[in-house]
The first five atom37 places (N, CA, C, CB, O) and aatype in JSON, in Angstrom:
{
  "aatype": [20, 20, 20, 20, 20, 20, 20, 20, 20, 20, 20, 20, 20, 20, 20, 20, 20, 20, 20, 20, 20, 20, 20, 20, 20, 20, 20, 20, 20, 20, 20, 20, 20, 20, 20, 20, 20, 20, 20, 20, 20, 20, 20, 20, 20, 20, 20, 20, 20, 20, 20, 20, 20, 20, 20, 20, 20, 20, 20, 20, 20, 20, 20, 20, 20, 20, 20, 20, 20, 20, 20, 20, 20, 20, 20, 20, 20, 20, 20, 20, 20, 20, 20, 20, 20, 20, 20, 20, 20, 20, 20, 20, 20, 20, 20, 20, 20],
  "atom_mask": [
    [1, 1, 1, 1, 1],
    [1, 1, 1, 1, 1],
    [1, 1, 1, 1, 1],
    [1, 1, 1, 1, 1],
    [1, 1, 1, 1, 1],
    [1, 1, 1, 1, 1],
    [1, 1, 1, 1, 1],
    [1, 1, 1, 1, 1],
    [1, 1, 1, 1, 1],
    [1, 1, 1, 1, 1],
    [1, 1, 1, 1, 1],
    [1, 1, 1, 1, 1],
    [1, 1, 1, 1, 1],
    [1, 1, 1, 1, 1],
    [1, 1, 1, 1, 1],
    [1, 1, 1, 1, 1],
    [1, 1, 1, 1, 1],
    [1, 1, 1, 1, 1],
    [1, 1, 1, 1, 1],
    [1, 1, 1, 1, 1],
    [1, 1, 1, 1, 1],
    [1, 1, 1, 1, 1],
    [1, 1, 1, 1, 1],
    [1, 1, 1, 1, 1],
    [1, 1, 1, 1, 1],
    [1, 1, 1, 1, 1],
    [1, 1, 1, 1, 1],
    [1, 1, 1, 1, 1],
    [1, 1, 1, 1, 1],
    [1, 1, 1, 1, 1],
    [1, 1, 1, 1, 1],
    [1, 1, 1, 1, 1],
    [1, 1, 1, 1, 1],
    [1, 1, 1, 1, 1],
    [1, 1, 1, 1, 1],
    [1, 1, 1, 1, 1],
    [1, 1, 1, 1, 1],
    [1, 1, 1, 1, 1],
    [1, 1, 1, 1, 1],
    [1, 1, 1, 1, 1],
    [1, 1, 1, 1, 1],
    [1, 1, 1, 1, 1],
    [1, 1, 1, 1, 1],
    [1, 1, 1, 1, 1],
    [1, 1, 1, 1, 1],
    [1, 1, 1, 1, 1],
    [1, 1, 1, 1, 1],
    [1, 1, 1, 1, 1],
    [1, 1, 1, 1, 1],
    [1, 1, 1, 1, 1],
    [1, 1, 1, 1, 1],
    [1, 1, 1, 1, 1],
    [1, 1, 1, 1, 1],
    [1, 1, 1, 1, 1],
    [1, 1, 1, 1, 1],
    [1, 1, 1, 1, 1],
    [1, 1, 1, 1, 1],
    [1, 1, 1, 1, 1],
    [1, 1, 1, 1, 1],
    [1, 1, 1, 1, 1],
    [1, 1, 1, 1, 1],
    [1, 1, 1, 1, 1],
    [1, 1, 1, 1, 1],
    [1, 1, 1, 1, 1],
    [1, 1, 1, 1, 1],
    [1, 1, 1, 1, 1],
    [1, 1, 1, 1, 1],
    [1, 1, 1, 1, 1],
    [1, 1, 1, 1, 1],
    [1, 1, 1, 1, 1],
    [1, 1, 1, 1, 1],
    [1, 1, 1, 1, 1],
    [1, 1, 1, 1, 1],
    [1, 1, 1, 1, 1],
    [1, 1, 1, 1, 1],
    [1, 1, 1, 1, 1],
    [1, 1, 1, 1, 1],
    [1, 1, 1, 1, 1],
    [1, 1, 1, 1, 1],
    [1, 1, 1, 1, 1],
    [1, 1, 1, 1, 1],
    [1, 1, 1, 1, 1],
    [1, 1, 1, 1, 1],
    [1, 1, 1, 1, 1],
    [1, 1, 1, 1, 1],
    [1, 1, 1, 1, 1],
    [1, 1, 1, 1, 1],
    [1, 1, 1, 1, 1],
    [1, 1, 1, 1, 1],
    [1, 1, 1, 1, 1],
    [1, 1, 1, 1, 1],
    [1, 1, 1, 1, 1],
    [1, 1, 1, 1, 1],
    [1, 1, 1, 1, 1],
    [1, 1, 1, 1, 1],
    [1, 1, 1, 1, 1],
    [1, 1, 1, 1, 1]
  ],
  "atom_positions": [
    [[-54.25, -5.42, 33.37], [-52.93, -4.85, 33.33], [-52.94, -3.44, 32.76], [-52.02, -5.74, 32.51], [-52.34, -2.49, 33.24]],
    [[-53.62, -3.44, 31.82], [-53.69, -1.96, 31.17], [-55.28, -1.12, 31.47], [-53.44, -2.2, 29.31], [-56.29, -1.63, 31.95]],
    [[-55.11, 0.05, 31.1], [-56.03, 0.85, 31.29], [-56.65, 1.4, 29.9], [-55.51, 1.83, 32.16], [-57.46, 2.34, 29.86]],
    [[-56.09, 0.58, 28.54], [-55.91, 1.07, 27.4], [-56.97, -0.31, 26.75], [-54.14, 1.33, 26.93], [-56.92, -1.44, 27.25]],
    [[-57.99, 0.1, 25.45], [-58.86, -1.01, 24.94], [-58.59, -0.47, 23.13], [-60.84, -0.94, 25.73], [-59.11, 0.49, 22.56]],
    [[-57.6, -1.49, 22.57], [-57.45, -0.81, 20.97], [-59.04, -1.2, 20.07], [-55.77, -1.78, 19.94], [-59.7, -2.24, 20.01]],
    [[-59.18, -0.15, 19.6], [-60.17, -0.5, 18.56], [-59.69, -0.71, 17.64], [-61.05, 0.24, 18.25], [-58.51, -0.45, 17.41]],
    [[-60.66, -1.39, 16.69], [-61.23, -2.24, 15.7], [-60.31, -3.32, 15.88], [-61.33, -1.67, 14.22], [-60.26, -4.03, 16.89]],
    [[-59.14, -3.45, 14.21], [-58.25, -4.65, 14.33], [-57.05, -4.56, 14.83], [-58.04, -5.2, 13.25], [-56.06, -5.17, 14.43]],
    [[-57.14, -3.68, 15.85], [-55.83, -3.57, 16.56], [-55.22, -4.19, 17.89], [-55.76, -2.41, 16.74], [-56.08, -4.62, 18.66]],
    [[-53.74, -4.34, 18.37], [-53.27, -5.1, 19.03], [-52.29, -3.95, 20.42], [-52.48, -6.15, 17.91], [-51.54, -3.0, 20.18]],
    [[-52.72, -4.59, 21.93], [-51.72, -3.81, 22.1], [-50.68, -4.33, 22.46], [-51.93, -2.97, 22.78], [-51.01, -5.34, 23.09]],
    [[-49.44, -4.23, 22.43], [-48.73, -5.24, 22.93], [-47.65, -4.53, 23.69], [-48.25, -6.21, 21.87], [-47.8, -3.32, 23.84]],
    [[-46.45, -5.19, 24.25], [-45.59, -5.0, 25.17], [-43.89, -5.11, 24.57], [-46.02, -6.04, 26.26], [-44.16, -6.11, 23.92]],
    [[-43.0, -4.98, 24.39], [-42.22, -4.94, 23.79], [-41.01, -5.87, 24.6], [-42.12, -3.62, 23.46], [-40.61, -5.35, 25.64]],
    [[-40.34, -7.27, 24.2], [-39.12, -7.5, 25.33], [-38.53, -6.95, 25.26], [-38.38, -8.37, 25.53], [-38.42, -6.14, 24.34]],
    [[-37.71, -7.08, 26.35], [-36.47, -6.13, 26.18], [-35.13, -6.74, 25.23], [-35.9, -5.81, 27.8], [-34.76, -7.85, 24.85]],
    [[-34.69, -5.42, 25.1], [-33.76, -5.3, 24.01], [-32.56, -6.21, 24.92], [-33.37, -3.49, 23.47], [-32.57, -6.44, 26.13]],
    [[-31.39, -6.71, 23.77], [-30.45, -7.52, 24.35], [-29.6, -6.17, 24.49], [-29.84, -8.93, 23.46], [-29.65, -5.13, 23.83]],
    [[-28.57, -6.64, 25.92], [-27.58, -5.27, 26.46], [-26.23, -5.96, 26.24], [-27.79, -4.67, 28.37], [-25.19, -5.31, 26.35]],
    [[-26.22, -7.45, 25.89], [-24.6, -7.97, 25.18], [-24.93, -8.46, 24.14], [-23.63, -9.11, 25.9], [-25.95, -9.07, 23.82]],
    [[-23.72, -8.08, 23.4], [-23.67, -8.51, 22.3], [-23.02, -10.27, 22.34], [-22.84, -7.39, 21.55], [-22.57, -10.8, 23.36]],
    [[-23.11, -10.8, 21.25], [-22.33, -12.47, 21.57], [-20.82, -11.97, 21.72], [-22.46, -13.9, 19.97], [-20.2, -12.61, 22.57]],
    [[-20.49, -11.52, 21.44], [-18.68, -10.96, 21.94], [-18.97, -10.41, 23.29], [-17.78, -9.43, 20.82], [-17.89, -10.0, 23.69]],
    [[-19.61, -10.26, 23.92], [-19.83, -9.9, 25.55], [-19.71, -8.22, 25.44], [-18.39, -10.71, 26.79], [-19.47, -7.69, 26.52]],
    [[-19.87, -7.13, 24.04], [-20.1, -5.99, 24.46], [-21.02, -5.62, 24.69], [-19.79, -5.34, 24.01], [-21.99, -6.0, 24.02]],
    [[-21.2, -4.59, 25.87], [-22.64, -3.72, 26.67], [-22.84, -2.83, 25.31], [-22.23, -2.47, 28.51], [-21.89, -2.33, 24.72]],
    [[-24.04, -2.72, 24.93], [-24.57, -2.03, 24.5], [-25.09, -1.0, 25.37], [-25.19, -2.59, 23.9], [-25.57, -1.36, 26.45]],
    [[-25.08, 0.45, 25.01], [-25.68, 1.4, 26.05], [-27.15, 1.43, 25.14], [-24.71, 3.14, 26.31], [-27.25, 0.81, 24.08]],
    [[-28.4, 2.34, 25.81], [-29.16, 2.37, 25.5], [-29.64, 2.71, 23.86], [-29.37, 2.84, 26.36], [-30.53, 2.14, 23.24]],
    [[-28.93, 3.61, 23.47], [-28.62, 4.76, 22.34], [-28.55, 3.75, 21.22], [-27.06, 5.81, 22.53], [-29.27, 3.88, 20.23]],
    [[-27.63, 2.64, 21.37], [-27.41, 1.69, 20.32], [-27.7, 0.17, 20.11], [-26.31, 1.76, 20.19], [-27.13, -0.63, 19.37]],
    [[-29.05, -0.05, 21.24], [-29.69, -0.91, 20.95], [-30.82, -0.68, 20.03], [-29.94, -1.37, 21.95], [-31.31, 0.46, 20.05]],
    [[-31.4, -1.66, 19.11], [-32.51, -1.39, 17.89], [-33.47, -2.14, 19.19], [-32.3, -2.36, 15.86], [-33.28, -2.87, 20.16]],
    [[-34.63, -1.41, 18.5], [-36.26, -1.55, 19.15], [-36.31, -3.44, 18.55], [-37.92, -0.02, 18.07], [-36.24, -3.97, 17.45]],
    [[-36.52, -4.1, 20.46], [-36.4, -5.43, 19.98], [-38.28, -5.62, 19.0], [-36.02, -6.68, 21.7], [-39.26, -4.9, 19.21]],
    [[-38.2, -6.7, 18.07], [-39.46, -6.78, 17.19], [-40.34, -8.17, 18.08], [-38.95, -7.17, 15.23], [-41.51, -8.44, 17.81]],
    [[-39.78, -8.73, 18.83], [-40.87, -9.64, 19.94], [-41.13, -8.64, 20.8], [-40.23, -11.08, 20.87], [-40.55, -7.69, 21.32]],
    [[-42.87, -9.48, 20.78], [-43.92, -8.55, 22.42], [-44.33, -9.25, 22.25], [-44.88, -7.15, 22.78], [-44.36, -10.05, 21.32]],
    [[-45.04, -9.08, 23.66], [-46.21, -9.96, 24.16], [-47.56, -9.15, 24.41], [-45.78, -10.66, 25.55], [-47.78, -8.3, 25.27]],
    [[-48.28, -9.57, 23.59], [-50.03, -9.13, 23.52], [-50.88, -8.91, 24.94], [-50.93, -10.48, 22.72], [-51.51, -9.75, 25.58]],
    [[-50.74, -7.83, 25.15], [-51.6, -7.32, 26.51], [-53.15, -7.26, 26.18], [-51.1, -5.68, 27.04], [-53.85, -7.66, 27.11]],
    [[-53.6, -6.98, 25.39], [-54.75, -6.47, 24.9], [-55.08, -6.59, 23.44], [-54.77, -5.24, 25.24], [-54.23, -6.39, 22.57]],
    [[-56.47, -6.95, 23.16], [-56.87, -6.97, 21.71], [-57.93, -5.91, 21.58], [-57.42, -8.42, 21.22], [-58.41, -5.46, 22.62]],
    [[-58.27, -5.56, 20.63], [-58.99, -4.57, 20.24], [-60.62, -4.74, 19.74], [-58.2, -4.08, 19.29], [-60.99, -5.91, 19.62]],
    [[-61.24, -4.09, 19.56], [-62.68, -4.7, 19.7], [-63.83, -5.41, 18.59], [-63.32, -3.64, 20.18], [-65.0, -5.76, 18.75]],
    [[-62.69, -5.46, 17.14], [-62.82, -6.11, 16.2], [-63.04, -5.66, 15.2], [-63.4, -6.76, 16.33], [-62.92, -4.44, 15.18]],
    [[-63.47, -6.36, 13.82], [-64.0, -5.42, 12.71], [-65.0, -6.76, 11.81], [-62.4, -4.52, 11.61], [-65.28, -7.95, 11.87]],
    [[-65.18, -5.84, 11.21], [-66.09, -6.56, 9.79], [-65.81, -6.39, 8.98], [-67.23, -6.4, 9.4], [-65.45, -5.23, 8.74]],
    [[-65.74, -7.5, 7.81], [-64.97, -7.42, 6.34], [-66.4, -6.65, 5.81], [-64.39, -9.25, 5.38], [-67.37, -6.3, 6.48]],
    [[-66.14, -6.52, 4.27], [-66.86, -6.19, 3.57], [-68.15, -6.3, 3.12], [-66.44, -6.27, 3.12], [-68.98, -5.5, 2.68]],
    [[-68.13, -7.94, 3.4], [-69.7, -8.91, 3.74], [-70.28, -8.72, 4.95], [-69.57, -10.55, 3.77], [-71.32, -9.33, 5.22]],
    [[-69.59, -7.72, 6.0], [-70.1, -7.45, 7.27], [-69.95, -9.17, 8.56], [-71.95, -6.86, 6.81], [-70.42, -9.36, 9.68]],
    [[-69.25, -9.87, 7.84], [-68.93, -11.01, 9.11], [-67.61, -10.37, 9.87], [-68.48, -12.85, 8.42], [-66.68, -9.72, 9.38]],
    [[-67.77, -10.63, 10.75], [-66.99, -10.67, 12.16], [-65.68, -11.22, 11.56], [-67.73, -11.74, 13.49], [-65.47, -12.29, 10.98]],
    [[-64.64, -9.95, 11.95], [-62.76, -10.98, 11.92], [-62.31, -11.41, 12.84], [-61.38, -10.31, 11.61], [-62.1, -10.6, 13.75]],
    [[-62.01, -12.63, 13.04], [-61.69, -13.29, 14.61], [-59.54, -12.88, 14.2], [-62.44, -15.92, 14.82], [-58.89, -12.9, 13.16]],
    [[-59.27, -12.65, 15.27], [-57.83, -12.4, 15.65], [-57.26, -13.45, 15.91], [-57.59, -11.59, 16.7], [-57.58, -14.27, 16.77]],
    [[-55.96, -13.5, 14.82], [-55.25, -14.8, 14.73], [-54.87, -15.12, 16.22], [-53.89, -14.72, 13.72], [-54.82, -16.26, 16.68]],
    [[-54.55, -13.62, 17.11], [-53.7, -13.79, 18.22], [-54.31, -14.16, 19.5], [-53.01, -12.65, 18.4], [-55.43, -14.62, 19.28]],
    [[-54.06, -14.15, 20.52], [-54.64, -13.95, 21.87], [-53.47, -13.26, 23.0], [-55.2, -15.51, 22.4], [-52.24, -13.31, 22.89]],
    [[-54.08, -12.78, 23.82], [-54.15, -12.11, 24.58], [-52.41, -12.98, 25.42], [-55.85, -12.07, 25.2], [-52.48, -14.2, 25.55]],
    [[-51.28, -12.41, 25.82], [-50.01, -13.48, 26.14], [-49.41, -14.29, 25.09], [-50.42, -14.53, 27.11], [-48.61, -15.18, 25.38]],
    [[-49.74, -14.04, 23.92], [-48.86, -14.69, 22.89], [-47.13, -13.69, 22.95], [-49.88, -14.54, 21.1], [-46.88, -12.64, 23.53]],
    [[-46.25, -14.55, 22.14], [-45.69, -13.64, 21.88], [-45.24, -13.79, 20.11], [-44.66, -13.56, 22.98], [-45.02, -14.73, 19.35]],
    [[-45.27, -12.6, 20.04], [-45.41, -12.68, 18.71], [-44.09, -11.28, 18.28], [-47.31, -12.44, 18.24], [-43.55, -10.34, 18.87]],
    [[-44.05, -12.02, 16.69], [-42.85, -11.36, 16.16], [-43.18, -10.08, 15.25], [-42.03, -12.41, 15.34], [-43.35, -10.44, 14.09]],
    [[-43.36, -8.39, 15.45], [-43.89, -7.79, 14.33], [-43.25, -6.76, 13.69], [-44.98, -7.38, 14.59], [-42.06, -6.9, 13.97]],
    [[-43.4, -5.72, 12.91], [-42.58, -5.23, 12.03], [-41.87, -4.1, 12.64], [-43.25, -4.9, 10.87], [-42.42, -3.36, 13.45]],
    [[-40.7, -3.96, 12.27], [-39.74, -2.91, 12.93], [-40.12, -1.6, 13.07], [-38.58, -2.8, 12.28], [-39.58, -0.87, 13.9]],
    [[-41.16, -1.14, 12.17], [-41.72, 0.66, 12.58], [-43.08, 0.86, 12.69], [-41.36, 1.88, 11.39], [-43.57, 1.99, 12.64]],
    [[-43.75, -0.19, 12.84], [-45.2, -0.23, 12.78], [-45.76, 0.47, 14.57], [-45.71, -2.16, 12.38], [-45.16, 0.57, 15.64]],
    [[-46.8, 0.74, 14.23], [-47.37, 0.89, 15.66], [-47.13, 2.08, 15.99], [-46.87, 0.03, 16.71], [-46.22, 2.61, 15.35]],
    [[-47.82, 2.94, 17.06], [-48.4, 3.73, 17.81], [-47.39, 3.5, 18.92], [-49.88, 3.49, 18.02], [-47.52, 2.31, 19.18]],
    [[-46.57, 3.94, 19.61], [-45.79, 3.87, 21.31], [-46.88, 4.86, 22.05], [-43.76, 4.72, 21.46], [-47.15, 6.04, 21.82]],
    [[-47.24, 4.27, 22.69], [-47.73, 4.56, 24.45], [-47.43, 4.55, 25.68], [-48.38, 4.06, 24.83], [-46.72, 3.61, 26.04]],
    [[-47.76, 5.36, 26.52], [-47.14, 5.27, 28.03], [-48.65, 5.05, 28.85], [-46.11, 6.96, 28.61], [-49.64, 5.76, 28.74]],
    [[-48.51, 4.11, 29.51], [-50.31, 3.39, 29.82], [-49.42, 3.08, 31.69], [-51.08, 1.04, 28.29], [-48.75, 2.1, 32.03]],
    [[-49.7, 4.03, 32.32], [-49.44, 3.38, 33.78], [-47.96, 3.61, 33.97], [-49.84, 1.65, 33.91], [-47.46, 2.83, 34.78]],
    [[-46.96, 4.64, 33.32], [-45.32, 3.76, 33.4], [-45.15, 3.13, 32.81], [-44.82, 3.03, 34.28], [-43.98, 2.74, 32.78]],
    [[-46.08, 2.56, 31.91], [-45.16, 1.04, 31.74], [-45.3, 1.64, 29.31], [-46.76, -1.46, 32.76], [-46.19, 2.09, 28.59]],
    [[-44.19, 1.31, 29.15], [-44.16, 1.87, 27.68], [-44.78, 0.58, 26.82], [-42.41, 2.33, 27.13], [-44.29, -0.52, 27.05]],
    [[-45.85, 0.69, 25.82], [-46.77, -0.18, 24.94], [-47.06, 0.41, 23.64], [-48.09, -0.43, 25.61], [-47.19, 1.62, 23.48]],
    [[-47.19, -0.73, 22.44], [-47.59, -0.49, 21.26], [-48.87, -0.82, 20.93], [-46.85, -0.98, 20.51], [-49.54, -1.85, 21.01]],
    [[-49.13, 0.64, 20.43], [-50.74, -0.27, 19.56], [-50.58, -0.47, 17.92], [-52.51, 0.94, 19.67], [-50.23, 0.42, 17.14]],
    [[-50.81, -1.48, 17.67], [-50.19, -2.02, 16.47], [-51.27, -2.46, 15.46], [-49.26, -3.22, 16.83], [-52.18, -2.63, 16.27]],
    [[-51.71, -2.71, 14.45], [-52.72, -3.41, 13.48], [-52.1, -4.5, 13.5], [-53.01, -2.89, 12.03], [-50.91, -4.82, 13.59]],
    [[-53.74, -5.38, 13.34], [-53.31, -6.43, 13.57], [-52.21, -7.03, 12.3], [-54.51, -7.17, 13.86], [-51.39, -7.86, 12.69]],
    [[-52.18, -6.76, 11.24], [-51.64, -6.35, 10.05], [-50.23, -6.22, 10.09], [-52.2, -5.2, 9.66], [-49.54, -6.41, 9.09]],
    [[-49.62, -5.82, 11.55], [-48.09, -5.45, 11.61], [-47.57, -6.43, 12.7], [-47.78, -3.76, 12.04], [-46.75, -5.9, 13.46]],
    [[-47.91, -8.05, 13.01], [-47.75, -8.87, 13.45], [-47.9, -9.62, 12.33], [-48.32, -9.0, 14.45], [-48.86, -9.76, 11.58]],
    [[-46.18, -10.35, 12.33], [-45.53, -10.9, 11.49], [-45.87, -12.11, 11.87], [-44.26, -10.58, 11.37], [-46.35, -12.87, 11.03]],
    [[-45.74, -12.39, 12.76], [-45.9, -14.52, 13.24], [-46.13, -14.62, 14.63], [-44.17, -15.74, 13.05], [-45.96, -13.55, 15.2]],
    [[-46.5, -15.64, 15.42], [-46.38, -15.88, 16.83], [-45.77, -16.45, 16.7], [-47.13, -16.22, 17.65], [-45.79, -17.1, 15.66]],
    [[-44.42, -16.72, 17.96], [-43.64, -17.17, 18.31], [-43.8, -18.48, 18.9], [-43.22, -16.42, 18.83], [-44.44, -18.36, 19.94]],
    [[-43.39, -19.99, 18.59], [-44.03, -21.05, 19.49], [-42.9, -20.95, 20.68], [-44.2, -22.74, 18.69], [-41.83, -20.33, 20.62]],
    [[-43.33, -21.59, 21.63], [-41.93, -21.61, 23.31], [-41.59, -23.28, 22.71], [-42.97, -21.55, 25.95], [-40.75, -23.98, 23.28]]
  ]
}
């Protein structure tokens, strides 16, 4: 999907889209929707080593969707299509369906 590979403990992910009604049925225009905090993980990054030099395995995988922090991350434009590269560090939880 992407053309983009994050290094070390980083994540790239995809952002859903923002809600355009509110529960009272008003349109939000673009301007005054907040950056929604669920994405879905396109890409993982190529890992790291703690201090003892072992390997950190990534809580996440690759199509999770997961919940992460409101200003964290890097925005990218990879193909058209707009993506975050994020530490793994700024993923708050995965989301179960």
């Amino acid at each position: 999907m992407s053309s983009i590979t994050p290094i070390g403990q980083r994540v790239l992910v995809k952002r859903l889209e923002a809600e355009e009604i509110t529960a009272g049925g008003i349109v939000l225009p673009d301007t005054a929707k907040e950056k929604p905090q669920e994405a879905t993980v396109v890409s993982l990054g190529t890992g790291g080593k703690d201090d003892s030099g072992k390997t950190l395995e990534f809580a996440v995988k690759v199509g999770d969707t997961v919940l992460i922090t409101k200003y964290g991350g890097t925005e990218v434009k990879v193909a058209g299509e707009d993506l975050l590269i994020l530490s793994e560090d700024d993923i708050i939880g995965i989301l179960n369906s």
